[in-house]
Structure formats: C-alpha cells, structure tokens
Backbone as ProteinMPNN parsed JSONL, in Angstrom:
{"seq_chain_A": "XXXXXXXXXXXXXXXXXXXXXXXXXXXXXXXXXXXXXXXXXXXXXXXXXXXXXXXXXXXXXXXXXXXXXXXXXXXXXXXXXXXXXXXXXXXXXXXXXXXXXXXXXXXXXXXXXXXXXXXXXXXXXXXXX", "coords_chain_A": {"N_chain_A": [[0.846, -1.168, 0.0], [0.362, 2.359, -0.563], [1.57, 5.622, 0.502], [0.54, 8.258, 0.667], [0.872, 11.879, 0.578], [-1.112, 14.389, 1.736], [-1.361, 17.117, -0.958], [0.74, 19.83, -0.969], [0.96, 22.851, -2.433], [2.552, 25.139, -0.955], [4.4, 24.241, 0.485], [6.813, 23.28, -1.796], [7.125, 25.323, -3.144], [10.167, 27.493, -2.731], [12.541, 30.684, -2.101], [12.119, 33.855, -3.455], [9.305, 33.298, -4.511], [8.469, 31.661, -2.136], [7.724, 33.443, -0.125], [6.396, 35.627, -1.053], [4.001, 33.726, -1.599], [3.343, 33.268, 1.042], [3.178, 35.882, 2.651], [0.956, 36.975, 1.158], [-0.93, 35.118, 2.519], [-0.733, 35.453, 5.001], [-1.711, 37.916, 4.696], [-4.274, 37.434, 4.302], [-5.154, 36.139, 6.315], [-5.552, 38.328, 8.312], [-7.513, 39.683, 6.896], [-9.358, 38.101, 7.241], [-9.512, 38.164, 10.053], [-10.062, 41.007, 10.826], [-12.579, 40.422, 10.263], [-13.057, 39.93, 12.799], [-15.391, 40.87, 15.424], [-13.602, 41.199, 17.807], [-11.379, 41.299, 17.429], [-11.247, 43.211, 15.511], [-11.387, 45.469, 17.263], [-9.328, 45.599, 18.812], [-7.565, 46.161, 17.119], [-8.349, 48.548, 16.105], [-8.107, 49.79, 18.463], [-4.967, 49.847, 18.674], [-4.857, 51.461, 16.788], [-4.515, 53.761, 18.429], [-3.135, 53.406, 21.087], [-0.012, 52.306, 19.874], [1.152, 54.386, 18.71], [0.757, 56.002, 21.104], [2.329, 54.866, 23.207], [4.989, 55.34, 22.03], [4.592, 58.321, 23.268], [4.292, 57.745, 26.188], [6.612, 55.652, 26.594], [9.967, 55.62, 28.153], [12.041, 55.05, 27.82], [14.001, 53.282, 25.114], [13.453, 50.831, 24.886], [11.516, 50.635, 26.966], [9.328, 51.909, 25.626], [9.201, 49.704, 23.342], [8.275, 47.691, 25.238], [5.442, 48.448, 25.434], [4.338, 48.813, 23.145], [4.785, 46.136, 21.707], [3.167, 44.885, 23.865], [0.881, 45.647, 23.019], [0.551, 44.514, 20.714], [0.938, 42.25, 21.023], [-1.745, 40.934, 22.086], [-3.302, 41.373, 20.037], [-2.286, 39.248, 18.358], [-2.686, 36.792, 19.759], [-5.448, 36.818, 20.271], [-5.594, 36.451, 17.223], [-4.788, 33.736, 17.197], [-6.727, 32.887, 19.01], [-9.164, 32.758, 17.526], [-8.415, 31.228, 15.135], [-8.881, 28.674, 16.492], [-11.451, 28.515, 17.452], [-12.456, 28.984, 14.993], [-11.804, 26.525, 13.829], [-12.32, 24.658, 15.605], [-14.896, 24.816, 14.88], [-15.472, 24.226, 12.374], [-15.246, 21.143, 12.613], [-17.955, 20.563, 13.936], [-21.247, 21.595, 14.733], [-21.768, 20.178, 17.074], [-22.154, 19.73, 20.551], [-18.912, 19.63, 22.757], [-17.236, 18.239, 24.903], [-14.069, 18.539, 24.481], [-14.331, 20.66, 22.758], [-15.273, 22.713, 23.882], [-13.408, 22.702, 26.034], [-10.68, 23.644, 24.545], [-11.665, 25.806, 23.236], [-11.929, 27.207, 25.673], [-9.569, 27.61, 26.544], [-8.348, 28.851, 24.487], [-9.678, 31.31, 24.929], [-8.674, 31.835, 27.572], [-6.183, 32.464, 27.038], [-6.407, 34.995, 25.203], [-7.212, 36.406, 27.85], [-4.946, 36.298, 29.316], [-3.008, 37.717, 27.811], [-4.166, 40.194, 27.515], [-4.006, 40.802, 30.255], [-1.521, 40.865, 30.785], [-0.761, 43.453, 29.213], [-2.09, 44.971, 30.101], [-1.006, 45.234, 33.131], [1.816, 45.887, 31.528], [1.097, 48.667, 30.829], [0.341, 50.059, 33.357], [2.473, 49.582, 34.698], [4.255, 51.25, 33.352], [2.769, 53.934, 33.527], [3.082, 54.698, 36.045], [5.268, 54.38, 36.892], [6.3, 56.903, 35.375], [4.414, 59.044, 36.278], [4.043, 58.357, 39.161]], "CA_chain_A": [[0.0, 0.0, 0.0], [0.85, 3.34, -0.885], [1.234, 6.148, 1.433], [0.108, 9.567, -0.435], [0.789, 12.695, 1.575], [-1.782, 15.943, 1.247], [-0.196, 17.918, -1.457], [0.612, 21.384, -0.139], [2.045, 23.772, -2.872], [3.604, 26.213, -0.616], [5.924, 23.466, 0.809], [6.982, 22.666, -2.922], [7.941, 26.811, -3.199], [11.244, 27.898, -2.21], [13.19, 32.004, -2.392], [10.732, 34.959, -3.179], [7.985, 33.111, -4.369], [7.761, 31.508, -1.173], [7.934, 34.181, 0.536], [5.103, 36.317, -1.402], [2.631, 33.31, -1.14], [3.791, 33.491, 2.799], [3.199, 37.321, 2.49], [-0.158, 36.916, 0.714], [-1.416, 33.843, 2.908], [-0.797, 36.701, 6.102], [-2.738, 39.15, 4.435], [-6.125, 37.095, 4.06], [-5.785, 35.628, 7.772], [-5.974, 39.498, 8.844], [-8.541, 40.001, 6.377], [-9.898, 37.18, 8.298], [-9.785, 38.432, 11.419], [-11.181, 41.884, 10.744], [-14.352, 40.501, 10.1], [-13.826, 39.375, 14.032], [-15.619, 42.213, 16.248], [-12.733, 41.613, 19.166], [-9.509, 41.466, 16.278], [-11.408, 44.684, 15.303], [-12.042, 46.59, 18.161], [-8.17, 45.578, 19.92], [-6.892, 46.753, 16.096], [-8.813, 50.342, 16.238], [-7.336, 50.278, 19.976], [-3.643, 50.06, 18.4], [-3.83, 52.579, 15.925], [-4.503, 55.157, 19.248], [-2.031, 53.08, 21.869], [1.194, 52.311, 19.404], [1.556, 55.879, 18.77], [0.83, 56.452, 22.849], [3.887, 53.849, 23.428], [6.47, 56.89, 21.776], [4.599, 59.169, 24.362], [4.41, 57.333, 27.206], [7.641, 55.121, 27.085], [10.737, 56.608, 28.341], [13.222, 54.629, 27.102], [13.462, 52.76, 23.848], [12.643, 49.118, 25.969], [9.858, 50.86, 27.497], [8.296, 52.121, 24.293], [9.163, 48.351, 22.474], [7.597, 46.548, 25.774], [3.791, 49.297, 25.369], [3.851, 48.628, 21.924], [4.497, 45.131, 22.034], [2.376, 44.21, 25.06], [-0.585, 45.87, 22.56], [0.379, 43.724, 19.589], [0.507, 40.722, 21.716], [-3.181, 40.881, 22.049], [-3.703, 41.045, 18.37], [-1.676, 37.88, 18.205], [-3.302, 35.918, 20.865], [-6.711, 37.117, 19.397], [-6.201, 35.49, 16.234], [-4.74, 32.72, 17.486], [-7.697, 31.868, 19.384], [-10.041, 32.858, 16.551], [-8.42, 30.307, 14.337], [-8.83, 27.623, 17.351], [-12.242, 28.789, 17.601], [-12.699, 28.652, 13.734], [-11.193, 24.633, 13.18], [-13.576, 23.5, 16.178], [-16.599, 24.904, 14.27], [-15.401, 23.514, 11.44], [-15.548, 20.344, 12.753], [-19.525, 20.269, 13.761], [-21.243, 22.265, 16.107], [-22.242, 19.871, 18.219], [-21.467, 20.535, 21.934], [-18.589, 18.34, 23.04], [-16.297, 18.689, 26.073], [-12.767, 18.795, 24.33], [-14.089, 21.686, 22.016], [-15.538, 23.392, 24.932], [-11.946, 22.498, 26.484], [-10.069, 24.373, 23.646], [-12.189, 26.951, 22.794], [-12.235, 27.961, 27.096], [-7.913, 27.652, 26.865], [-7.63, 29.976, 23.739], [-9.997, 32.445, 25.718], [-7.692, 32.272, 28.777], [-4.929, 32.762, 26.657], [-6.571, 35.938, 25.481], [-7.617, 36.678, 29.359], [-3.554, 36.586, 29.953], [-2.564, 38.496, 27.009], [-4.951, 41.424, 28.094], [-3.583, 41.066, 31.972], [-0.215, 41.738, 30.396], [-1.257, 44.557, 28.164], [-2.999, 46.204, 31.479], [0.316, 45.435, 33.569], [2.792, 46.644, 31.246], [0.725, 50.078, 30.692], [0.208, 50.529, 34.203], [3.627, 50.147, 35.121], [4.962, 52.689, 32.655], [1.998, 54.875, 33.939], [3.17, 54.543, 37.419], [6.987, 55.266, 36.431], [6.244, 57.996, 34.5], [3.669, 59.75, 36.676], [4.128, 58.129, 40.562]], "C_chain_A": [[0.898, 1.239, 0.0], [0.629, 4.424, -0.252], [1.015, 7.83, 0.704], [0.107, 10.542, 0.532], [-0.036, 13.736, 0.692], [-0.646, 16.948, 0.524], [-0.499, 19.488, -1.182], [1.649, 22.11, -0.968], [3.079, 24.485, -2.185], [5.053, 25.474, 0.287], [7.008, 22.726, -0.574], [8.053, 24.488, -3.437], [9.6, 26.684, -2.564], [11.473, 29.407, -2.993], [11.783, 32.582, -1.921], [9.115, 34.115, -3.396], [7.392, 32.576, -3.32], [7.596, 32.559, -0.1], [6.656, 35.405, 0.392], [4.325, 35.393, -1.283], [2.347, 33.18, 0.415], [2.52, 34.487, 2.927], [1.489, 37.018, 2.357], [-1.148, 36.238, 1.595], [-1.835, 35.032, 4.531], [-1.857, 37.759, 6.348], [-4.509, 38.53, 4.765], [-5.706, 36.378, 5.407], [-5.694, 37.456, 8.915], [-6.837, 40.079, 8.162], [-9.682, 39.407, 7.495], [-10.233, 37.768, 9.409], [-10.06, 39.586, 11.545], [-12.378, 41.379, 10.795], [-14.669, 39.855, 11.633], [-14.054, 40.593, 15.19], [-14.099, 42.419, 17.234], [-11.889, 41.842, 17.947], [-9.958, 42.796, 16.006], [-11.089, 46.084, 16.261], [-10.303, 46.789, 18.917], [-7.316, 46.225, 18.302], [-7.179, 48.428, 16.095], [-8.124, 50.616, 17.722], [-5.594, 50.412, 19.573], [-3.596, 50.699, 17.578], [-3.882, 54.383, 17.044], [-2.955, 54.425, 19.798], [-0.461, 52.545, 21.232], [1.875, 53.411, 19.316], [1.63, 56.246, 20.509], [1.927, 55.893, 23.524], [4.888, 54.685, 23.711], [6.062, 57.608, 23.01], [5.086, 58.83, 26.148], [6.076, 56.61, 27.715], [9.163, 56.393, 27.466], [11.761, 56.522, 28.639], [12.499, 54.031, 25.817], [12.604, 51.147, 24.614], [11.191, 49.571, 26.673], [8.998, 51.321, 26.001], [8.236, 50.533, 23.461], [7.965, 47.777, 23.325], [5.86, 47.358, 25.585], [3.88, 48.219, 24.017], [3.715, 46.832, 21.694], [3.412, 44.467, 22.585], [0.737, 44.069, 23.92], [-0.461, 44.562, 21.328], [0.299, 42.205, 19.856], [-1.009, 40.289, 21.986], [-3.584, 41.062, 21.081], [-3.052, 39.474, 18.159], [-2.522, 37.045, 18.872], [-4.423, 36.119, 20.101], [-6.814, 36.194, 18.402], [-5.872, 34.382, 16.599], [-6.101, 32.168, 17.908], [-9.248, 32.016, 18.363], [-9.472, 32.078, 15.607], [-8.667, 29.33, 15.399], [-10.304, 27.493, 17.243], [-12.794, 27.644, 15.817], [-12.589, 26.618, 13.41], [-12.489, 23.974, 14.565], [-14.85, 23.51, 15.305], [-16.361, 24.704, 12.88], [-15.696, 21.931, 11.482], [-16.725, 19.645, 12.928], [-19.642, 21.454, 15.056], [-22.025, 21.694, 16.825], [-21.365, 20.328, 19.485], [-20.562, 19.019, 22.131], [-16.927, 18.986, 24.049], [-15.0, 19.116, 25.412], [-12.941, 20.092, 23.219], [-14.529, 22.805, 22.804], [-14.261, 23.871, 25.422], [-11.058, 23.64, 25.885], [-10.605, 25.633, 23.166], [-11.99, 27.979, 24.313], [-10.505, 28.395, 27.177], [-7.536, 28.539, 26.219], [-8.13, 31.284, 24.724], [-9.324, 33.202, 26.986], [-6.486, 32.865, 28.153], [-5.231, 34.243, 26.124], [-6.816, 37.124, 26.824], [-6.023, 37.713, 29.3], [-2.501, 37.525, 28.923], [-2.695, 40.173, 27.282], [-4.064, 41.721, 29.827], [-2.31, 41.612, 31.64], [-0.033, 42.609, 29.924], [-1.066, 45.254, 29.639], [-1.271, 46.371, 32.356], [1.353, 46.085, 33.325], [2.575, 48.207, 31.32], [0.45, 50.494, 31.928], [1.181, 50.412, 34.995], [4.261, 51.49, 34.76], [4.0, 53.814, 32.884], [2.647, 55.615, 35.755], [4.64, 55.512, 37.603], [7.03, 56.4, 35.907], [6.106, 59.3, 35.665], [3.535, 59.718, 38.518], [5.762, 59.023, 41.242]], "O_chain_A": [[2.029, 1.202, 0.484], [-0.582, 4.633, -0.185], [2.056, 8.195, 0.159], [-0.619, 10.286, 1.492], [0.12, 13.976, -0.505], [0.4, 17.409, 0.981], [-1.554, 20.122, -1.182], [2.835, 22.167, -0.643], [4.244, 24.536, -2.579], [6.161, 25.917, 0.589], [7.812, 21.82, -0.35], [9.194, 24.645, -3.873], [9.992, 25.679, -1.973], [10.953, 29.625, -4.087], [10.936, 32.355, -1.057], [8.107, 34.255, -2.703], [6.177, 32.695, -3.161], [7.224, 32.093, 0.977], [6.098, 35.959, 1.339], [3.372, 35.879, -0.674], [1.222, 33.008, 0.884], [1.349, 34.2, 3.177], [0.82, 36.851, 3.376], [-2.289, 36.694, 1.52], [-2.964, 35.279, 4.955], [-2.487, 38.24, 7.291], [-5.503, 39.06, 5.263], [-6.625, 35.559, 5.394], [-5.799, 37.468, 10.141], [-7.172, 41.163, 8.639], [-10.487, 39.964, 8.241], [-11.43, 37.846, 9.684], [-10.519, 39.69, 12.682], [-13.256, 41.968, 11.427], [-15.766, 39.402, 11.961], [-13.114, 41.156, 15.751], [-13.564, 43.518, 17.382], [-11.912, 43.021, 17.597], [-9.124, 43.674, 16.231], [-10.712, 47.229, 16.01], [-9.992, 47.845, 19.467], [-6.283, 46.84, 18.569], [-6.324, 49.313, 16.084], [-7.649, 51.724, 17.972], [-4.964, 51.175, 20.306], [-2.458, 50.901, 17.155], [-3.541, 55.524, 16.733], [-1.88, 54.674, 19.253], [0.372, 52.351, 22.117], [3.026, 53.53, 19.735], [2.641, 56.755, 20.992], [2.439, 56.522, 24.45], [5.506, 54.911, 24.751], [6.908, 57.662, 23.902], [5.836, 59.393, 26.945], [6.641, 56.867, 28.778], [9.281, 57.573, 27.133], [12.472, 57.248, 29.333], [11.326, 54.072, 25.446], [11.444, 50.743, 24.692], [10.137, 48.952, 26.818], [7.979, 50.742, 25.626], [7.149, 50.237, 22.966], [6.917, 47.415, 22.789], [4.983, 46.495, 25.641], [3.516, 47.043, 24.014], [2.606, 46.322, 21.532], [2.765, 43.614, 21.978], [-0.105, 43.173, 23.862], [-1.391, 43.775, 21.152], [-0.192, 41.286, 19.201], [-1.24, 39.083, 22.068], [-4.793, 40.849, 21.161], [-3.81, 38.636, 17.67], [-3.261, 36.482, 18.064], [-4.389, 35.477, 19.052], [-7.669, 35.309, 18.375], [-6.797, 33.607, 16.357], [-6.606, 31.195, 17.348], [-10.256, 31.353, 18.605], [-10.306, 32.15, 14.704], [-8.661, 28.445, 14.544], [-10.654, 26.356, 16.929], [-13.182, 26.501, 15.576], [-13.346, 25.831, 12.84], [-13.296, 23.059, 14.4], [-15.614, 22.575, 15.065], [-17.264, 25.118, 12.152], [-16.304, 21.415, 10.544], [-16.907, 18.525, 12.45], [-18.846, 21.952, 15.853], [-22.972, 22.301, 17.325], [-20.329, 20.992, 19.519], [-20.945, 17.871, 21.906], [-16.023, 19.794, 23.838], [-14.688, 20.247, 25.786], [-11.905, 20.587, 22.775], [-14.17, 23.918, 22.419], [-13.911, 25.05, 25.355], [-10.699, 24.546, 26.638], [-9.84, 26.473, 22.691], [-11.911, 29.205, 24.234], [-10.176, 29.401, 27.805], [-6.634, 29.257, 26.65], [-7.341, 32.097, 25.204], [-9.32, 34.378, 27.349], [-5.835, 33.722, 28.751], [-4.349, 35.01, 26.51], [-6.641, 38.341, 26.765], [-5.83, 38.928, 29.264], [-1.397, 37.934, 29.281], [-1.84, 41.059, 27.283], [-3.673, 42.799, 30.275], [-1.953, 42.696, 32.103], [1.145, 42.94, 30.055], [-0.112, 45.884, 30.096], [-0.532, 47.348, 32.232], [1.963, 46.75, 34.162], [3.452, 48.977, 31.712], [0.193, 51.693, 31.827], [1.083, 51.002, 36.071], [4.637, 52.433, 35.456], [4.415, 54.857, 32.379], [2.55, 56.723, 36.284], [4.961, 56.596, 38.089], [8.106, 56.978, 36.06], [6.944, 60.149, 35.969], [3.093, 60.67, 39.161], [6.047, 58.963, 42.438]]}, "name": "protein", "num_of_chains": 1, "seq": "XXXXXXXXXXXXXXXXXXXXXXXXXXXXXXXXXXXXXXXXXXXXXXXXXXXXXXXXXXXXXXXXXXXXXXXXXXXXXXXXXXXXXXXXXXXXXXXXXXXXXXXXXXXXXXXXXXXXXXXXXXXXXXXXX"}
C-alpha cells in the first residue's frame, strides 16, 4: 500500500515566491480576522495606543515593551479565533474537548490582556508616581 501525503504547494515553493505566497497567505488571515468584532475593536485600539507607546515610554525598551504588550493581544486574538474557527469547522455539536479548547484559547486571550494592562500601568506609574 501506498502512502500519499496531502499535497501542499507552498511546501513545494522555495526564495521569493515563497515568501510572497507566505506574504499573501498573512494578508487574508488578517482580512480574516477583521471581520472578528474583538480582532477589530483591539486593532482600532492600536492605531490610538502604538503611537501612545512613543509618548508614554521613556526609554526605547519601554516604548518596544507598550507597543508590544498591545500587539501581543492582536496575536493571541487570532490565534484563538483560528482555534475557535477549526472547532466549528468540525460540527457544532457541543462536546467537552471543544468546549476544552475553545475555554484555553480564551484564557490565553484573558492573559494576554492582563499583560497589556500590567505593562501600561507600570509605565503609567513610572512615568507619573
């Protein structure tokens, strides 16, 4: 018997072209995740707080860790909006281990946000205490 693996162009790429269907592949999973109210709402929140980073930080490490902290919660976000996405791809019946996974990405947004809040209310503190 013959073992046939899923053929996957972009592992067949190599140089620039892999690199623009990369590029491209990036673009439509933030297309993607616009159309998700939170990826939206924490994206309109970083085009005020990246710029507030320069103000607030007061070194370069303190302006990287603001700005950061915010883009880390865009990350986490989609992450758990593709986690989200592949369970409800699967069916939507109710079933403990998608419950499971869907409750772990949410924490993982929880702890993304706690770090956000932390970092900006240190450099608030330092700044202004």
């Amino acid at each position: 018997m013959q073992h046939h693996e899923p053929v996957d162009a972009q592992k067949r790429r190599s140089g620039l072209s892999r690199i623009a269907h990369a590029f491209r592949y990036s673009l439509a999973g933030l297309r993607a995740g616009w159309g998700e109210t939170a990826f939206r709402q924490e994206a309109l929140a970083a085009l005020v707080l990246i710029p507030a980073a320069f103000w607030l930080g007061q070194t370069w490490v303190e302006t990287a860790l603001l700005a950061a902290s915010v883009v880390l919660v865009m990350v986490v976000e989609l992450l758990n909006t593709g986690i989200e996405t592949a369970i409800d791809r699967i069916g939507p019946e109710w079933h403990d281990l998608s419950k499971r996974a869907k409750d772990m990405g949410s924490a993982a947004v929880l702890l993304s946000l706690l770090v956000w809040a932390g970092i900006w209310l240190a450099a608030a503190w330092a700044r202004w205490a």
